[in-house]
C-alpha positions as CSV (number, residue, x, y, z in Angstrom):
1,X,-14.5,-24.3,12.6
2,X,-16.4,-21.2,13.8
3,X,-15.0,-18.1,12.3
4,X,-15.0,-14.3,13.4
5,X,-15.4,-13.8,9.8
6,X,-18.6,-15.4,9.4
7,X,-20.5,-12.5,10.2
8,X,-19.5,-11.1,7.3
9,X,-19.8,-13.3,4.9
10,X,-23.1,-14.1,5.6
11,X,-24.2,-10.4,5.7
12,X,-22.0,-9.9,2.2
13,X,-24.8,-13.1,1.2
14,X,-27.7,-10.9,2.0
15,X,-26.1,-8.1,0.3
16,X,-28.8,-6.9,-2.3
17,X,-26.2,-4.5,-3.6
18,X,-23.6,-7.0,-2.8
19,X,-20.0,-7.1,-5.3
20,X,-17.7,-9.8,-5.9
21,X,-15.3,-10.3,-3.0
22,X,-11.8,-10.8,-2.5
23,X,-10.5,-13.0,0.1
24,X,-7.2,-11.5,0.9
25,X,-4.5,-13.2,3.5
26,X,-1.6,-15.5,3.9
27,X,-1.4,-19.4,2.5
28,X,-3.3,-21.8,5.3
29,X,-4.8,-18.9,7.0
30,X,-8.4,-20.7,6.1
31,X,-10.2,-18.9,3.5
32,X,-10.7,-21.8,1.6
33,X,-12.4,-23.7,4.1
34,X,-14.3,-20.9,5.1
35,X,-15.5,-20.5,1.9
36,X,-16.8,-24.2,2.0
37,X,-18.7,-23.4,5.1
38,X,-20.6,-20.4,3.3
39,X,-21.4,-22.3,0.4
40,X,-23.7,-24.8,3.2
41,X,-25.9,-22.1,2.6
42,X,-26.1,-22.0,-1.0
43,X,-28.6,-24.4,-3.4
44,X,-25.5,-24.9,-5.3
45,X,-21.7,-24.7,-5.1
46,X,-18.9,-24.7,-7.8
47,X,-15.3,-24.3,-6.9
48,X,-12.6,-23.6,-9.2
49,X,-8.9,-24.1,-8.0
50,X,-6.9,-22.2,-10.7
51,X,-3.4,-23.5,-9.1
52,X,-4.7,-26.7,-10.1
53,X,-6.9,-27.1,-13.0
54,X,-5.2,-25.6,-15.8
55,X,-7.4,-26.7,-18.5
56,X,-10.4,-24.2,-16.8
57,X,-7.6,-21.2,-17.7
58,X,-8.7,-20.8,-21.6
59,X,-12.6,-19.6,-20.0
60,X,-10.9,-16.3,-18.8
61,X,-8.2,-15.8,-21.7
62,X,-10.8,-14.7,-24.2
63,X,-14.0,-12.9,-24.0
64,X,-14.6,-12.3,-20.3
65,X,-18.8,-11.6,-20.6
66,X,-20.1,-13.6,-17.5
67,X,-22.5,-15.5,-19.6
68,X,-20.2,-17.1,-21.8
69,X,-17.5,-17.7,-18.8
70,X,-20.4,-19.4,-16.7
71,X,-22.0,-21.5,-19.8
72,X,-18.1,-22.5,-20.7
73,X,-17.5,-23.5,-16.9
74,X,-21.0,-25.3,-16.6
75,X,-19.9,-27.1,-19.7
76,X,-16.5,-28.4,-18.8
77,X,-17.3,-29.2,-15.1
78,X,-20.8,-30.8,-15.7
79,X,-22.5,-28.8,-13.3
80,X,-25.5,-25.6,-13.7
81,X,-24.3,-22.3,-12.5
82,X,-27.3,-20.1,-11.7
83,X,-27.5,-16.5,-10.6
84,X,-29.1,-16.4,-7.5
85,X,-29.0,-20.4,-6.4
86,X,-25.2,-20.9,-6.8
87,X,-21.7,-19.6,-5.0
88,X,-18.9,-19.4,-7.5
89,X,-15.4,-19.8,-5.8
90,X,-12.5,-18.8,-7.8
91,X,-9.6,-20.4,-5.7
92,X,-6.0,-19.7,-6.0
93,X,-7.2,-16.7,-8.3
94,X,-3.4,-15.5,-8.0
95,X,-2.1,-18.4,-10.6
96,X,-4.1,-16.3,-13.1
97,X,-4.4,-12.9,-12.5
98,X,-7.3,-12.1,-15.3
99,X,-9.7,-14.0,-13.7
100,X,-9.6,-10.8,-10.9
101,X,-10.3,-8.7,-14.5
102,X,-13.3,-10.8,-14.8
103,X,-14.9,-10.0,-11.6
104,X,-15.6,-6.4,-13.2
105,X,-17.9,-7.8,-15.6
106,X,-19.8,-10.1,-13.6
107,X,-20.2,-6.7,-11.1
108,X,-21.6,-5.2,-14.1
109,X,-23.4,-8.1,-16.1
110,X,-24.3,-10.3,-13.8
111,X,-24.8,-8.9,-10.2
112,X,-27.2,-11.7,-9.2
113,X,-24.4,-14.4,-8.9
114,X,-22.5,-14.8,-6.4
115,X,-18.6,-14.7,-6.9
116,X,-15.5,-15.3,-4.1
117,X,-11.8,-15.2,-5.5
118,X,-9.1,-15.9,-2.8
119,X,-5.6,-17.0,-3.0
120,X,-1.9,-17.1,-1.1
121,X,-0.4,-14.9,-2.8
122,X,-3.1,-12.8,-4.5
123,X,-1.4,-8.8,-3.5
124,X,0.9,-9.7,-6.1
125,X,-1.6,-10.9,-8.7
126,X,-3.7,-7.2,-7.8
127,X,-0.7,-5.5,-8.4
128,X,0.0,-7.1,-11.8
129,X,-3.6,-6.2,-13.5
130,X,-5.4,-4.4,-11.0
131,X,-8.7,-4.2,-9.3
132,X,-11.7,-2.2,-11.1
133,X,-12.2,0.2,-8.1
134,X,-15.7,0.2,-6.5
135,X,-16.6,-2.8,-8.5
136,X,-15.8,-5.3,-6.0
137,X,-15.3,-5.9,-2.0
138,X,-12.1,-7.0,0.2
139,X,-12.7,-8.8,3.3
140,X,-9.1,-9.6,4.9
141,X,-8.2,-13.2,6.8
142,X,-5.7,-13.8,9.8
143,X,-4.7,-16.9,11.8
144,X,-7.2,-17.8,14.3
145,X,-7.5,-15.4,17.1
146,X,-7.9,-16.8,21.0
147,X,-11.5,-16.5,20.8
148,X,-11.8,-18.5,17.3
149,X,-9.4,-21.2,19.1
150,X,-11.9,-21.6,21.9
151,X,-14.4,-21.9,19.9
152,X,-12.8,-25.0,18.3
153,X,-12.1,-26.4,21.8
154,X,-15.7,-26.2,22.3
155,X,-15.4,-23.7,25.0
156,X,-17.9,-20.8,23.8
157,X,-19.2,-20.4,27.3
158,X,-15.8,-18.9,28.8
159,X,-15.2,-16.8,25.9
160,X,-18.6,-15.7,25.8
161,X,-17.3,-14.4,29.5
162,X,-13.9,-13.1,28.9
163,X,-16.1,-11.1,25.8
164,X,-18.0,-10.0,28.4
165,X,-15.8,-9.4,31.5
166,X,-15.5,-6.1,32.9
167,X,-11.6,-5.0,34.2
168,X,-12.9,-4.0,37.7
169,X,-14.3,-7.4,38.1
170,X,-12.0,-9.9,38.2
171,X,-12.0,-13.5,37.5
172,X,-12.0,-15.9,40.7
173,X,-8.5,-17.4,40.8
174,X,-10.0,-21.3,39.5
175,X,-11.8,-19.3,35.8
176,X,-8.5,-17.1,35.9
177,X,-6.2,-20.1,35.7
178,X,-8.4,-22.0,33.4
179,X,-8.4,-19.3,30.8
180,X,-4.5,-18.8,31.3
181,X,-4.3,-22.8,30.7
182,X,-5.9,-22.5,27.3
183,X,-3.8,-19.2,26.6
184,X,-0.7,-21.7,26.7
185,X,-2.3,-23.8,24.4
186,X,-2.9,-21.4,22.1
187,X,0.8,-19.9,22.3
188,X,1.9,-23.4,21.5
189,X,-0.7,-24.4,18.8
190,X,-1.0,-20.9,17.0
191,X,-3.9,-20.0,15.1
192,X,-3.2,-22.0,11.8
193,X,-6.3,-23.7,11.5
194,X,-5.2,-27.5,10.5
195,X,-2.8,-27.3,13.6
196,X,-5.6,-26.0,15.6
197,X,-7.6,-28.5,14.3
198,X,-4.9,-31.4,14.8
199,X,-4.9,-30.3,18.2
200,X,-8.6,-30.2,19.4
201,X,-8.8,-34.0,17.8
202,X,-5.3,-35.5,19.2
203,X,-4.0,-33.4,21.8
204,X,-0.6,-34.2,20.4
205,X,2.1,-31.1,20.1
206,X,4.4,-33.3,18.0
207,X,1.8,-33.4,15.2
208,X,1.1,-29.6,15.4
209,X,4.9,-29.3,15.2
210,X,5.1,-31.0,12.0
211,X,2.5,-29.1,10.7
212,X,4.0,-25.6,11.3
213,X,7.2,-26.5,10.0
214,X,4.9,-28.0,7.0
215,X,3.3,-24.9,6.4
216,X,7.3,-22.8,6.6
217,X,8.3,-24.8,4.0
218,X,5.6,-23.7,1.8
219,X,6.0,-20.1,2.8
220,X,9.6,-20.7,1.3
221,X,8.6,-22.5,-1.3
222,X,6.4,-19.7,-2.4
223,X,9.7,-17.3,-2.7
224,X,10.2,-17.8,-6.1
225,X,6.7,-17.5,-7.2
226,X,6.9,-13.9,-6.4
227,X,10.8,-12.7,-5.8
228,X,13.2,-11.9,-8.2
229,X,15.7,-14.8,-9.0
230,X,18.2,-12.4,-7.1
231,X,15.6,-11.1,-4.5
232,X,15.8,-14.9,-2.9
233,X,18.2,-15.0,-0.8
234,X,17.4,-11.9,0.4
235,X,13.9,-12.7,1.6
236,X,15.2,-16.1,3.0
237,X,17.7,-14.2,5.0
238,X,14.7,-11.6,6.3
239,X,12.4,-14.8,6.7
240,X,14.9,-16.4,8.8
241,X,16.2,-13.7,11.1
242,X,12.6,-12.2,11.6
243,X,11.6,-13.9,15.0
244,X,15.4,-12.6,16.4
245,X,14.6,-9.1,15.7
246,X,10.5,-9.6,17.0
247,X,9.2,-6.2,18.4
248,X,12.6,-4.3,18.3
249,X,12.9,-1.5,16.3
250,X,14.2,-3.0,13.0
251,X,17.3,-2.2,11.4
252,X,18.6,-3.7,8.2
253,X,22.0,-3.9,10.2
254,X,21.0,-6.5,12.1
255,X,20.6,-8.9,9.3
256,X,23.3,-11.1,9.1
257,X,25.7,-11.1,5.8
258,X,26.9,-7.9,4.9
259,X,23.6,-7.4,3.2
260,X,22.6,-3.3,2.1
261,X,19.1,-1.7,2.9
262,X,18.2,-1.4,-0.6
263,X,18.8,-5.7,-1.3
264,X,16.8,-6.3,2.1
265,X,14.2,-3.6,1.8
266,X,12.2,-4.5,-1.4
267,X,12.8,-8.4,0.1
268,X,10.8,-7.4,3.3
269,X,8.3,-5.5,1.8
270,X,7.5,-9.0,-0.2
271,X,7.5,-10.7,2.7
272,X,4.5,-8.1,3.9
273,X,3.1,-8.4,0.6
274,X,2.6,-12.2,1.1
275,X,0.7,-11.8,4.3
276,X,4.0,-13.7,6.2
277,X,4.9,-10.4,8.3
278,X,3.6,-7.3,10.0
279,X,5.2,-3.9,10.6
280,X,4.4,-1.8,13.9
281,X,5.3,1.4,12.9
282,X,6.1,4.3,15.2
283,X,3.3,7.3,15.6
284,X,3.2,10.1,17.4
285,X,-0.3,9.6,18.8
286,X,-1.5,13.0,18.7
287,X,-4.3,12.2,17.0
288,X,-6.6,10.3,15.0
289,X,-5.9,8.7,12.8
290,X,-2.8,7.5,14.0
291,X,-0.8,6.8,10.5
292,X,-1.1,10.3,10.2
293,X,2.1,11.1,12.0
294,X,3.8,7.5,11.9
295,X,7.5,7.4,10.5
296,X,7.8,4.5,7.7
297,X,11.5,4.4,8.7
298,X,11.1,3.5,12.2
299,X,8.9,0.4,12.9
300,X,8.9,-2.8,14.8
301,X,8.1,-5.9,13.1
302,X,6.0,-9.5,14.2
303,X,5.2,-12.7,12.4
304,X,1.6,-13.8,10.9
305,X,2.0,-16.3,13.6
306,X,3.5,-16.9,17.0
307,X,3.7,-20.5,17.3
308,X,5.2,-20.1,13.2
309,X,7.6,-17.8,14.9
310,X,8.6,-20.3,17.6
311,X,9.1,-23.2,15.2
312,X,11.6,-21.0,13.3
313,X,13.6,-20.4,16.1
314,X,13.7,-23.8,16.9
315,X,12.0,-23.7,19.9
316,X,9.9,-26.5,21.6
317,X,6.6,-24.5,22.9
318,X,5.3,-27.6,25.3
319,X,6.9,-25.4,28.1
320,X,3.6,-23.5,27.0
321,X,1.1,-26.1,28.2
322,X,2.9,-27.1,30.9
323,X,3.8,-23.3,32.8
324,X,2.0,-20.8,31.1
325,X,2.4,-18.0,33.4
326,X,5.8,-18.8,33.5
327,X,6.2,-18.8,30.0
328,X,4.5,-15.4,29.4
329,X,7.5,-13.9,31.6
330,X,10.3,-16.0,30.2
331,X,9.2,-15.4,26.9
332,X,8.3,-11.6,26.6
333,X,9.0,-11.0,23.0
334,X,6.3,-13.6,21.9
335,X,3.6,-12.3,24.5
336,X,4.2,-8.8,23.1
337,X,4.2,-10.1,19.4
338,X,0.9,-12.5,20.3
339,X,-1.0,-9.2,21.4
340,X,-0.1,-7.4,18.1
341,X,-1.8,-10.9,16.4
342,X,-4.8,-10.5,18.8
343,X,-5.2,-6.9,17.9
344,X,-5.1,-7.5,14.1
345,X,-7.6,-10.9,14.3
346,X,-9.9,-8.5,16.4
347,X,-10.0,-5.5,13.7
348,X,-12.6,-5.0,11.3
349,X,-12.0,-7.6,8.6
350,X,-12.8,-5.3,6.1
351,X,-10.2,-3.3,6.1
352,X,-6.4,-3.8,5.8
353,X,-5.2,-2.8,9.4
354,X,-1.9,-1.3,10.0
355,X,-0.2,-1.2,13.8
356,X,1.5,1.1,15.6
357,X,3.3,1.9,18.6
358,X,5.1,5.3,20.4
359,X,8.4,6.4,21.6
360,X,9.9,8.7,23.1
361,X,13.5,9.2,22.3
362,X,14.8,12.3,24.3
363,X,18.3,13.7,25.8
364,X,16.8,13.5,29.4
365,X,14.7,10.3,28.8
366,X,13.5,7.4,26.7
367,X,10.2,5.7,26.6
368,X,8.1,2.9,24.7
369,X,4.5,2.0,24.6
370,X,4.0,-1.6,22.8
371,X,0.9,-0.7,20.8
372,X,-1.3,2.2,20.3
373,X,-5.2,1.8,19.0
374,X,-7.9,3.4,18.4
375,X,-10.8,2.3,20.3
376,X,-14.5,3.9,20.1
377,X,-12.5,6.9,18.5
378,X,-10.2,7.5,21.6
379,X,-5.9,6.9,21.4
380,X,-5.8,4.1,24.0
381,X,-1.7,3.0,24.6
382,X,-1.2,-0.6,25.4
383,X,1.5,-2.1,27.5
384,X,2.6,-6.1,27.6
385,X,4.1,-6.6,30.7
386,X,5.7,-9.8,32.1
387,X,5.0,-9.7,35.7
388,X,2.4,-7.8,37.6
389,X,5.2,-5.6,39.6
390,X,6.4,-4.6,36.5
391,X,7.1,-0.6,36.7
392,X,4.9,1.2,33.5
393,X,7.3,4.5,33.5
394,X,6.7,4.6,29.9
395,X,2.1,4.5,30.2
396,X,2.5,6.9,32.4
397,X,4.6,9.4,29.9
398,X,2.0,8.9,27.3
399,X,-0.5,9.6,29.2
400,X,1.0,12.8,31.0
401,X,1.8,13.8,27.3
402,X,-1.3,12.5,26.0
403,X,-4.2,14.0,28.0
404,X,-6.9,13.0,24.9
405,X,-6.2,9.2,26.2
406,X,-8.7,9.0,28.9
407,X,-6.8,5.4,30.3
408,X,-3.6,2.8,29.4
409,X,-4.3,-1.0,29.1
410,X,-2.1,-2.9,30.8
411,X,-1.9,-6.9,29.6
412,X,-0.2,-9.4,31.5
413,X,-0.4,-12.8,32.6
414,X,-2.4,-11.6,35.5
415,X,-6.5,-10.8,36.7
416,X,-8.0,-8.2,35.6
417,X,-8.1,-4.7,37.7
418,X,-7.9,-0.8,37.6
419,X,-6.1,1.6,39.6
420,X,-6.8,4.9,38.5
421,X,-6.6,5.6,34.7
422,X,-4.9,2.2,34.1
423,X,-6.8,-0.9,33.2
424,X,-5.4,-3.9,33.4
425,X,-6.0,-6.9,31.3
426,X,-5.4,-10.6,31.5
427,X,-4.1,-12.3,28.1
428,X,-6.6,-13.9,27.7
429,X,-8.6,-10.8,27.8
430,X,-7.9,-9.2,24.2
431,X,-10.8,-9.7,22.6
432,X,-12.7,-7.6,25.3
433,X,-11.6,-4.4,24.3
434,X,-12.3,-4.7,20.3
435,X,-15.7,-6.6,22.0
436,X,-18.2,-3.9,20.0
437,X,-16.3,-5.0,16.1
438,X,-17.5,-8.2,16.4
């Protein structure tokens, strides 16, 4: 399936300066298989899964000179690695953390060959040895984004036109619909690709079900890979109560069991680590860029994935297909959290993007913007609403506050429109306003 991070790849391909890469992003997010699509464009292809083929371990535990590591891997898998002709994957990299040492030396000894690592849980694998700085490239991977989904559903022409869509133009009411239609899919899919793909060949929800509950037992699985024997239960007890404490402002005290900040903190922070969760941190907005005055101590969180997030709670997301408009207002914690995954899917991949939001906490008043971004180097605030009546006393603070932010967004599950410095912008419509990244 078509990928926004295609681009890149194939432009890191043409590279003549090019360094070894680094897929970075959660388990099943698709790196592997977009990997596989690259290597179409290769003469040849080798592909090492280091989770799985432990005899291929002893090439990177002694001398790590490219030439011997190639010959040795040639040798054992039968095949010719040649610099120039062939794409060397280094999979599940993570499982042993010098072959990320190794990609130094072929920067440095062999820059004509072509090297990918990737792997689930590969932060913790950088943090144990290290990355040679400047000597290789990141490229970061989310779940599929709206767009990516229609373009698995075959449906390039309308987001060609959603891309493309102005806010003072509006859809007609039969597009509008359609696009909200396929939004409901996408809530109740998610952007995993093997659901995505399960659903584009079978149109069945049961079989994407079993798949996301699949891929959350693996997530837990993974906990002892990289917590502490006693960090366990804590990051169980975080993983579980996430999606009941989605886009409010977090506090440890919320977490069932008695539990102290210091046991839950370090168990969240591994749950960031591992690409499962995302913190929305609050910034004042004043200016660019806007970590610059966020508080680490106040922050929001969501989940990799909303239709992830859904199937923890137990929740059956058909009523997604079937009413989506309906289900964008009943459900208003998941359309906020599913703008925050649009927002990261549409970000430069090549850099590890944080998200923020504002508020306002005063004796007189209190306010709250749901996200804050920086697009074409202006402070844009951006409001999920649930119905189009919905009252934006909060926009309109920011912006009285704010007067570098030329306009708000507003997103809802209605048509596009402006009235004075506030745009407003279907759900579908995301992927418009980061349009120029991609």
């Amino acid at each position: 399936m078509q990928r926004l991070i295609d681009k890149q790849l194939a432009d890191w391909k043409q590279d003549k300066h090019r360094k070894p890469l680094i897929i970075r992003g959660a388990r099943q997010v698709g790196k592997t298989s977009t990997v596989r699509h690259l290597a179409q464009s290769f003469k040849s292809y080798v592909e090492i899964n280091l989770e799985e083929m432990h005899d291929l371990h002893i090439h990177f535990e002694g001398n790590l000179d490219p030439e011997i590591i190639i010959r040795n891997l040639g040798l054992s898998l039968h095949t010719k690695i040649i610099p120039g002709e062939t794409l060397l994957f280094i999979d599940e990299a993570q499982a042993l953390p010098r072959s990320l040492i190794a990609l130094r030396y072929f920067y440095e000894k062999m820059p004509a060959l072509h090297v990918i690592a990737a792997g689930s849980l590969l932060d913790f694998a950088i943090d144990q040895v290290g990355v040679p700085v400047g000597r290789v490239s990141f490229l970061y991977m989310h779940p599929m984004s709206l767009i990516e989904f229609l373009w698995a559903m075959d449906k390039k022409i309308l987001a060609d036109g959603i891309l493309k869509q102005l806010p003072s133009e509006p859809f007609n009411a039969a597009i509008h619909n359609m696009a909200m239609k396929f939004v409901g899919e996408y809530m109740a899919v998610g952007g995993m690709p093997e659901a995505v793909a399960t659903w584009r060949d079978t149109q069945d929800y049961k079989q994407c079900l079993k798949i996301h509950h699949d891929i959350i037992s693996a997530y837990e699985q993974d906990f002892q890979k990289y917590a502490k024997e006693t960090q366990i239960k804590h990051v169980e007890q975080i993983f579980r109560q996430m999606p009941l404490q989605l886009t409010k402002q977090f506090k440890y005290t919320n977490i069932p069991g008695n539990y102290r900040k210091r046991e839950l903190q370090p168990a969240l922070r591994l749950l960031e680590k591992a690409c499962i969760i995302k913190p929305v941190y609050s910034a004042a907005a004043n200016g660019l860029p806007l970590g610059g005055e966020s508080n680490p101590e106040h922050f929001k969180t969501i989940m990799l994935d909303v239709a992830l997030t859904e199937a923890l709670l137990g929740q059956t997301n058909e009523e997604w297909i079937l009413h989506p408009n309906e289900s964008a207002i009943n459900r208003g914690n998941i359309t906020e959290a599913f703008v925050g995954q649009e927002i990261l899917a549409y970000s430069t991949p090549l850099l590890r993007k944080d998200l923020y939001y504002w508020h306002k906490d005063s004796r007189s008043s209190q306010a709250e913007v749901d996200y804050v971004v920086n697009i074409n180097h202006h402070i844009i605030p951006i409001e999920v609403k649930a119905s189009k009546g919905s009252t934006l006393k909060s926009m309109h603070s920011f912006l009285e506050s704010h007067p570098h932010a030329p306009y708000g967004i507003r997103i809802s599950a209605h048509n596009y429109s402006v009235y004075k410095n506030i745009h407003s912008y279907p759900l579908y419509a995301v992927a418009a306003l980061f349009a120029d990244d991609f």
